[in-house]
C-alpha positions as CSV (number, residue, x, y, z in Angstrom):
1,X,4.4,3.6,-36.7
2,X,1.5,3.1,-34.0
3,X,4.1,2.8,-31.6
4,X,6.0,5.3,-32.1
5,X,2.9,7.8,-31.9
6,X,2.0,5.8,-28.5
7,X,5.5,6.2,-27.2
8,X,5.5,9.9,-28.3
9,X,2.1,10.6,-27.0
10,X,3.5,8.7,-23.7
11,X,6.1,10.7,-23.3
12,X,4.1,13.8,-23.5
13,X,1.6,13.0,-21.0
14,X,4.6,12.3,-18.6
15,X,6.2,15.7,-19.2
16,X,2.6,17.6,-18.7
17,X,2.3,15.8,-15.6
18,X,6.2,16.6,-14.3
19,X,5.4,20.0,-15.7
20,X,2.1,20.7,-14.1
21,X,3.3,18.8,-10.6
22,X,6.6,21.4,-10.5
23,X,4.2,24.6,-11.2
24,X,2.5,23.7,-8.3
25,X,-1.2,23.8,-9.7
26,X,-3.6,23.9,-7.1
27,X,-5.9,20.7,-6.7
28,X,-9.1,20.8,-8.6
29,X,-12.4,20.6,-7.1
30,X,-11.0,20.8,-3.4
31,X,-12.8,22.6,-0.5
32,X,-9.5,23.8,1.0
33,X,-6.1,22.8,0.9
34,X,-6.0,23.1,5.0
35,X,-8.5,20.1,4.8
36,X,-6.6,17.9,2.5
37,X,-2.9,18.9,5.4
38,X,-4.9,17.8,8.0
39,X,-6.0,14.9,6.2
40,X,-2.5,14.1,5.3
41,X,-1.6,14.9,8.9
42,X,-4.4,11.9,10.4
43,X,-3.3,9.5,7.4
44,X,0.6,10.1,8.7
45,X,-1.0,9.3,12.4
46,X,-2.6,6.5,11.3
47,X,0.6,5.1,9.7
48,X,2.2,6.2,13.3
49,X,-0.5,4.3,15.6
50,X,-0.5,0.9,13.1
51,X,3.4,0.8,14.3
52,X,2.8,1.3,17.3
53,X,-0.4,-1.1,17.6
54,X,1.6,-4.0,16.3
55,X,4.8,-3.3,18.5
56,X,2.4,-3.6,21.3
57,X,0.8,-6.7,19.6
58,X,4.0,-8.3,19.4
59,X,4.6,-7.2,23.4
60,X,1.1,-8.5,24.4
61,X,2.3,-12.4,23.2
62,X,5.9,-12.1,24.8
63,X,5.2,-13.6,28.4
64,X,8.6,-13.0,29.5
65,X,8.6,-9.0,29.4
66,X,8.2,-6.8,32.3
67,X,4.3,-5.5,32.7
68,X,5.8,-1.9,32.7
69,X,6.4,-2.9,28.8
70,X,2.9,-2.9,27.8
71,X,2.0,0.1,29.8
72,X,4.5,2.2,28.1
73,X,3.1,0.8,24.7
74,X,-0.3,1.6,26.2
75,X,0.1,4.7,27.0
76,X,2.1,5.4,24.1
77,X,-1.5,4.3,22.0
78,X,-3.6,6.6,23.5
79,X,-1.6,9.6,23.3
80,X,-1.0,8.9,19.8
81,X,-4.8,8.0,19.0
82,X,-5.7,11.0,20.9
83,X,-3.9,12.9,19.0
84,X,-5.3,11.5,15.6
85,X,-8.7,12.0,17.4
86,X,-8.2,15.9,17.6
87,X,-6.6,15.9,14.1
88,X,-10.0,14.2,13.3
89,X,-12.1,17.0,15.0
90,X,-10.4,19.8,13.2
91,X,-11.1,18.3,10.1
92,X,-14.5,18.1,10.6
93,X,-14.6,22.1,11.1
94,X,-12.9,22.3,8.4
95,X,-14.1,22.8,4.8
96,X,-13.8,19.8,3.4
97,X,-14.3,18.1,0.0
98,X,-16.7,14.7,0.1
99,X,-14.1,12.6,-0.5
100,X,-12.0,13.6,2.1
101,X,-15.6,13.7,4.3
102,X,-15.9,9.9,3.1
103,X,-12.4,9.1,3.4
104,X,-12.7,10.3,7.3
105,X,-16.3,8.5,7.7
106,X,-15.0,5.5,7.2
107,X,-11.0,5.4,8.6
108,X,-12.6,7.7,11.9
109,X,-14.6,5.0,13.3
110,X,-11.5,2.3,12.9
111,X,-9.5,5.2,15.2
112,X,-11.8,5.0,17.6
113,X,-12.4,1.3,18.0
114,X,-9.0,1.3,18.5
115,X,-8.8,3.9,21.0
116,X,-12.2,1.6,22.9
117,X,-9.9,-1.4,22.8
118,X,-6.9,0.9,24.1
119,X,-8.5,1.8,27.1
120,X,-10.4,-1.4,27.5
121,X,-6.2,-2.6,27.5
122,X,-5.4,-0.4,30.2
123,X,-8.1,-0.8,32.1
124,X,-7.2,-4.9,31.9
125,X,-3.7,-4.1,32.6
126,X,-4.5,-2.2,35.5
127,X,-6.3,-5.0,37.2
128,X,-4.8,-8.0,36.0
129,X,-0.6,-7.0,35.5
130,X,-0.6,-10.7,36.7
131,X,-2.4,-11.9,33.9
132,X,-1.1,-10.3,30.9
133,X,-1.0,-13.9,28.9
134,X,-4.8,-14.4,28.7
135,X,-6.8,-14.7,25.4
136,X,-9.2,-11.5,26.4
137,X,-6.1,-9.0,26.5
138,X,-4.7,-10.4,23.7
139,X,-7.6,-9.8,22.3
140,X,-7.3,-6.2,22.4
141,X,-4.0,-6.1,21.1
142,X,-5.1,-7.6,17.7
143,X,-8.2,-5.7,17.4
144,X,-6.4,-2.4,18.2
145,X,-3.5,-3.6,15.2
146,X,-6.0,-4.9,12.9
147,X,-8.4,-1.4,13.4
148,X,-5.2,0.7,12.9
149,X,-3.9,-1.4,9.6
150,X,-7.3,-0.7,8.8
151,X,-7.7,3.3,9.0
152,X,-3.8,3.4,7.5
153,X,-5.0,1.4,4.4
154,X,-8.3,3.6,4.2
155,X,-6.5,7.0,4.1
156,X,-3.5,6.0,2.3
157,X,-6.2,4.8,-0.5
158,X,-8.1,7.6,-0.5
159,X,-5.3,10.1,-1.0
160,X,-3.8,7.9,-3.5
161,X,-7.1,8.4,-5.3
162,X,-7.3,11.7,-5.0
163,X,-3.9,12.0,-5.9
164,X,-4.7,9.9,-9.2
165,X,-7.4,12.4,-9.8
166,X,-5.8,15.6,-9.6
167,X,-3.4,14.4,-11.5
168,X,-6.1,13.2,-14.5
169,X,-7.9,17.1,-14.1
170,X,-4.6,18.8,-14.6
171,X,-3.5,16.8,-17.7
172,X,-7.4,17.0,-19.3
173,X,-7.2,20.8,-18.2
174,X,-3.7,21.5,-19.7
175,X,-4.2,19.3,-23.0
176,X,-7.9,21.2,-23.7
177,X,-9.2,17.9,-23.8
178,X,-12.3,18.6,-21.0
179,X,-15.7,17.1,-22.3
180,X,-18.5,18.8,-20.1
């Protein structure tokens, strides 16, 4: 009998939640739904510079390729982390909650020790297209992957979590079950 009520009860919370998600209910406790887009926006970036960053990685230990390889890879980088870079700024004019403020505190400065290592790359590759085997710019190619896999992970978690918590508020507000 327990389980049936559990399975019942399961069931119900599932179809409040597919319910609530297809009404389109509006986030709770959010500053602005332009700051949690933009925030989507740099977390798809992110996702878009961490491939990018390990193609590049993967590049920077191949001996055998032409030097005009990395440079397209490095140049690809910084357009692409200096686009997240902008997406960053906006956000921060932006009304934003404090998770989203915390979320972008802690992938921003990942984003731009990637974009320091980019240009530290460049500026390698640009003296040394001879010397594109050596530990120090190989170097840069795993610390700009590993800071990008980094800020990915960061923001994917975070809007996971917010997405975990919306979707507790609109249950607990559609079931009446709010304690406050």
């Amino acid at each position: 009998m327990n389980m049936n009520r559990f399975s019942f009860t399961t069931g119900l919370l599932i179809a409040v939640s597919i319910s609530a998600a297809q009404a389109g209910v509006k986030r709770v406790g959010a500053a602005s739904d332009e700051a949690l887009d933009t925030l989507k926006t740099i977390e798809h970036s992110a996702v878009m510079i961490e491939a990018q960053a390990d193609e590049f990685k993967a590049i920077s230990e191949n001996i055998a390729l032409d030097p005009k390889s990395h440079l397209a890879q490095l140049l690809a980088l910084k357009d692409k982390l200096n686009r997240a870079g902008q997406e960053i700024s906006r956000l921060e004019n932006e009304s934003a909650a404090p998770w989203e403020q915390q979320a972008i505190a802690k992938a921003g400065p990942l984003l731009a020790d990637a974009a320091m290592n980019t240009r530290k790359a460049i500026e390698y590759f640009n003296e040394h297209q001879d010397r594109l085997w050596t530990v120090e710019y190989r170097g840069y190619a795993e610390k700009i992957n590993r800071d990008s896999m980094e800020a990915a992970k960061t923001l994917r978690e975070y809007l996971n979590l917010a997405q975990t918590r919306n979707r507790e508020e609109r249950l607990e507000q559609q079931l009446g079950t709010i304690d406050k």
